[in-house]
C-alpha positions as a Markdown table, in Angstrom:
| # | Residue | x | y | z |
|---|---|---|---|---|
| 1 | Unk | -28.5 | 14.1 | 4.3 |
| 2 | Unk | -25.3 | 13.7 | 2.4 |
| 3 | Unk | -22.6 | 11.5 | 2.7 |
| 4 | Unk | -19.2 | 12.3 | 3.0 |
| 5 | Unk | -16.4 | 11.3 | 0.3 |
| 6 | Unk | -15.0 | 8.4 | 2.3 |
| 7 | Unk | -19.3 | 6.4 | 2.9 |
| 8 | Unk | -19.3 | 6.9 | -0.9 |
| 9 | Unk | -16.5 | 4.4 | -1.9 |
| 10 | Unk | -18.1 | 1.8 | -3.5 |
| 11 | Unk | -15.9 | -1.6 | -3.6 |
| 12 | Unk | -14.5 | -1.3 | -7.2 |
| 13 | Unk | -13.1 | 1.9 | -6.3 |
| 14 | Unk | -11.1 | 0.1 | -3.2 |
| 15 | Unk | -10.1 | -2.7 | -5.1 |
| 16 | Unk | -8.8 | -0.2 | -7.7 |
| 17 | Unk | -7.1 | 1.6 | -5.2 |
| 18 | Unk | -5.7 | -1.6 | -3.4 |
| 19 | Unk | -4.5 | -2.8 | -6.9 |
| 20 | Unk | -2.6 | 1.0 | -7.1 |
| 21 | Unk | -0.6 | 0.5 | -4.2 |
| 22 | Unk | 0.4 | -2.6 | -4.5 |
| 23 | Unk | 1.5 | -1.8 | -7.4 |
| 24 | Unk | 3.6 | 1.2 | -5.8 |
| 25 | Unk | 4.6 | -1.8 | -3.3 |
| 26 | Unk | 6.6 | -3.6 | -5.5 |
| 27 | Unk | 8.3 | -0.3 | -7.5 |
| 28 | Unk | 9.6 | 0.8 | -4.2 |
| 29 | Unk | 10.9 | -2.7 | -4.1 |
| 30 | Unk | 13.0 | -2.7 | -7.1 |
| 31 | Unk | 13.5 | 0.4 | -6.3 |
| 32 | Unk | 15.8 | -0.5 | -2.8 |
| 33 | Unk | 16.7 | -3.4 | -4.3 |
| 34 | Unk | 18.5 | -1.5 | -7.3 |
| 35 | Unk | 19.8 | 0.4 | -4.2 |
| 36 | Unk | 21.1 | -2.5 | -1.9 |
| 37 | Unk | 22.6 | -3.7 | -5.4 |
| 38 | Unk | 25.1 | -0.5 | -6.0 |
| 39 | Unk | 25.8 | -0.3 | -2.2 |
| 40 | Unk | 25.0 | 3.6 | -2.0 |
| 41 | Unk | 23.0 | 5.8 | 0.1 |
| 42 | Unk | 22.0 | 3.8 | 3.2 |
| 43 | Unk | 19.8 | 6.4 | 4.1 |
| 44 | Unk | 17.7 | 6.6 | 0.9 |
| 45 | Unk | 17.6 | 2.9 | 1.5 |
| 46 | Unk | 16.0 | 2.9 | 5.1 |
| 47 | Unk | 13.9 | 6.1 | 4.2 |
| 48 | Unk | 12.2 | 3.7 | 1.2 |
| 49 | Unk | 12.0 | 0.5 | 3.7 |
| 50 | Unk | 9.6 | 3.4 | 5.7 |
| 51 | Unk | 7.3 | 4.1 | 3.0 |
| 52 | Unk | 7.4 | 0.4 | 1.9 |
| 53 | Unk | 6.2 | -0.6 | 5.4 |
| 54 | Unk | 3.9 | 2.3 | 5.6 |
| 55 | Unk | 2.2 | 1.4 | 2.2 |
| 56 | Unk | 1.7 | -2.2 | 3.5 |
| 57 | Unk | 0.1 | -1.2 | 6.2 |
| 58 | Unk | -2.2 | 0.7 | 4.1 |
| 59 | Unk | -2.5 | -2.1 | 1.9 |
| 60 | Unk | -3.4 | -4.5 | 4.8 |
| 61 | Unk | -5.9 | -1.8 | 5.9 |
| 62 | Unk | -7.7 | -1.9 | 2.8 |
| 63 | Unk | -7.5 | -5.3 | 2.6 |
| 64 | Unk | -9.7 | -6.0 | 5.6 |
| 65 | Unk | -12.2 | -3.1 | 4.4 |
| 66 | Unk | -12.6 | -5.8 | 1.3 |
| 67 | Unk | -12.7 | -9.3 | 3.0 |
| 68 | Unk | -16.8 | -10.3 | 4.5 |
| 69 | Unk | -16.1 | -10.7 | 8.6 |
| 70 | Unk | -16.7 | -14.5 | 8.6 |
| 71 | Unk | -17.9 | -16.3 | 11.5 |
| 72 | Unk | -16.8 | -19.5 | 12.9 |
């Protein structure tokens, strides 16, 4: 029986990955922050406020993939 790409992550390769976008996190926060600086493209601004929400979300996701279910 094989498993399939995503039962073969081991943990260091989610923390690596984790690690990788919250890296891309905080580059697509300089980058609208350059942005709201100059005052220019609104647009490009909100489009970038999407994918910076989106990667959060992913980010969150992966978090709770790493942290034990504790119980009370």
């Amino acid at each position: 029986m094989t498993s399939s790409p995503k039962q073969m992550e081991t943990e260091e390769v989610l923390w690596i990955k984790l690690e990788a976008l919250k890296g891309d996190h905080r580059d697509l926060d300089a980058a609208i922050e350059a942005l709201d600086e100059r005052g220019t493209d609104p647009l490009a601004v909100r489009r970038l406020k999407k994918q910076k929400l989106a990667l959060k979300d992913r980010i969150a996701a992966l978090e709770d993939r790493l942290t034990p279910d504790i119980i009370a």
